[in-house]
C-alpha positions as CSV (number, residue, x, y, z in Angstrom):
1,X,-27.9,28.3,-17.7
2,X,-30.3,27.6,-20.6
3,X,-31.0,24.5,-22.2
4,X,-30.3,24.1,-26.1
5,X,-31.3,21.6,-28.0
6,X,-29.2,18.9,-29.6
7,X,-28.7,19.8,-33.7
8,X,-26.1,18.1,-36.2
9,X,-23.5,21.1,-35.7
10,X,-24.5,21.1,-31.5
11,X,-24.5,17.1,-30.5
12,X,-25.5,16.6,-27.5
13,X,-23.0,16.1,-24.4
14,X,-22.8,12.9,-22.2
15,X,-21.0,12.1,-19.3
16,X,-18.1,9.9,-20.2
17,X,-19.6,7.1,-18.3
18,X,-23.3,7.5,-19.8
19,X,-23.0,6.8,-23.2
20,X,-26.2,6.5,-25.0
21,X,-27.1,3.0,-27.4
22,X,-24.0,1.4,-26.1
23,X,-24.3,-2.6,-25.3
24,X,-23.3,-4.5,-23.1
25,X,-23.3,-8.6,-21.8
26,X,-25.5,-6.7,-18.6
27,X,-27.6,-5.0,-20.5
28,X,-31.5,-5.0,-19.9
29,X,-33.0,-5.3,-22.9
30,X,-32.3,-8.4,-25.0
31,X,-31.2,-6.6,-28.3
32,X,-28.4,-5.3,-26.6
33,X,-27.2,-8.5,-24.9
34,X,-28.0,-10.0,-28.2
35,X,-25.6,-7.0,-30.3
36,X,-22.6,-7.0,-26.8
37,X,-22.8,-11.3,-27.6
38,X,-22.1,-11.0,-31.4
39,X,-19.5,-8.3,-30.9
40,X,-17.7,-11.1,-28.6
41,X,-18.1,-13.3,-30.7
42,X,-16.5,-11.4,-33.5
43,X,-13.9,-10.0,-32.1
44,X,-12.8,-13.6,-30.5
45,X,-13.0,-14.6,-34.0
46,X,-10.5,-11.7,-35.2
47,X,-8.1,-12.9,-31.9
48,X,-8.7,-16.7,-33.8
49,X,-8.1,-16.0,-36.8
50,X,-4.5,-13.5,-36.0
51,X,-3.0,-16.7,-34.6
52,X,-2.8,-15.4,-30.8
53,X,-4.2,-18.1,-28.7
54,X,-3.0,-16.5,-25.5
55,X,-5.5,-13.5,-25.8
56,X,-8.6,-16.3,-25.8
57,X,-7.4,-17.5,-22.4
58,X,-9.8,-16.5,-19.4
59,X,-8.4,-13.9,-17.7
60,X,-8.6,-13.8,-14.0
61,X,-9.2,-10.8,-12.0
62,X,-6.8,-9.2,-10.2
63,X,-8.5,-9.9,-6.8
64,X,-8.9,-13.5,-7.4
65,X,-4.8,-14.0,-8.1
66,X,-2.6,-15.2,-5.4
67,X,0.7,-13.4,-6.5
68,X,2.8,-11.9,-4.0
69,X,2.7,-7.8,-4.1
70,X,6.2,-6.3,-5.1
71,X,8.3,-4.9,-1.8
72,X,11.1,-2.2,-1.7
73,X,13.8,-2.3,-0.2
74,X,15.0,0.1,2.1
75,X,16.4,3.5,0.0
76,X,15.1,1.9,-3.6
77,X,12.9,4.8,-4.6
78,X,11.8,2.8,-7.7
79,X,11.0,0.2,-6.2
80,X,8.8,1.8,-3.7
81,X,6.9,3.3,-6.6
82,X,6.2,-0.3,-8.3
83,X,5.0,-1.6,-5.1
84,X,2.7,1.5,-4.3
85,X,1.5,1.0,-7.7
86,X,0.5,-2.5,-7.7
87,X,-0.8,-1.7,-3.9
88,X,-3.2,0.9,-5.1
89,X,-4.1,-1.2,-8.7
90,X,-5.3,-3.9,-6.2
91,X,-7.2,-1.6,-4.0
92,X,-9.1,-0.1,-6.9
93,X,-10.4,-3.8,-7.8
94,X,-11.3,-5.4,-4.5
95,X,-13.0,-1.7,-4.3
96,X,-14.8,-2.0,-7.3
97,X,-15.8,-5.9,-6.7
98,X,-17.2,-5.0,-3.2
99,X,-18.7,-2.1,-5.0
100,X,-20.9,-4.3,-7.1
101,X,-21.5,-6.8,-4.8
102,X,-23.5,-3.9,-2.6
103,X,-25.3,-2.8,-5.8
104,X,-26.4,-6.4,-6.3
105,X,-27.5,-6.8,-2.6
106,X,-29.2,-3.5,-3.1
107,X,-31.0,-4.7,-5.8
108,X,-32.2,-8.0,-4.9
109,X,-33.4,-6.1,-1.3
110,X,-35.8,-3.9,-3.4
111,X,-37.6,-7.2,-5.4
């Protein structure tokens, strides 16, 4: 496998997570939380200015709701489905949460 260089007609291929110049509020560099703060800024101003008030309301994380999970009952195969479903949506975020609370731990070990 050779490596070719990036031109106009042959861009360059990232990872789907990795994408280069993108901001974010976590960013490093202050540019970047500066340009991820302004894009906040104007797109909450967009969700002002369309009238829908419910989209400006915090949203809590899944993990940090106290809703019961859905249950089947016996022979309802749709049912079963929902509740796997909402099982497993769950599971991904308490994953991911724990997840990044390692990283952090990780992180402020090695300072």
């Amino acid at each position: 496998m050779s490596f070719v260089r990036p031109t106009p007609n042959n861009p360059p291929k990232y990872h789907p997570h990795h994408r280069p110049n993108v901001e974010c509020a976590t960013a490093k560099s202050k540019k970047q939380r500066r340009l991820a703060l302004k894009r906040q800024r104007q797109q909450e101003a967009r969700l002002l200015a369309s009238g829908d008030l419910a989209a400006l309301v915090p949203k809590v994380p899944l993990q940090k709701q106290t809703v019961n999970l859905p249950s089947a009952e016996p022979g309802n195969l749709t049912q079963a489905v929902e509740a796997a479903e909402a099982r497993e949506e769950l599971r991904r975020a308490m994953r991911k949460e724990r997840r990044a609370g390692i990283r952090e731990s990780n992180y402020l070990k090695s300072m």
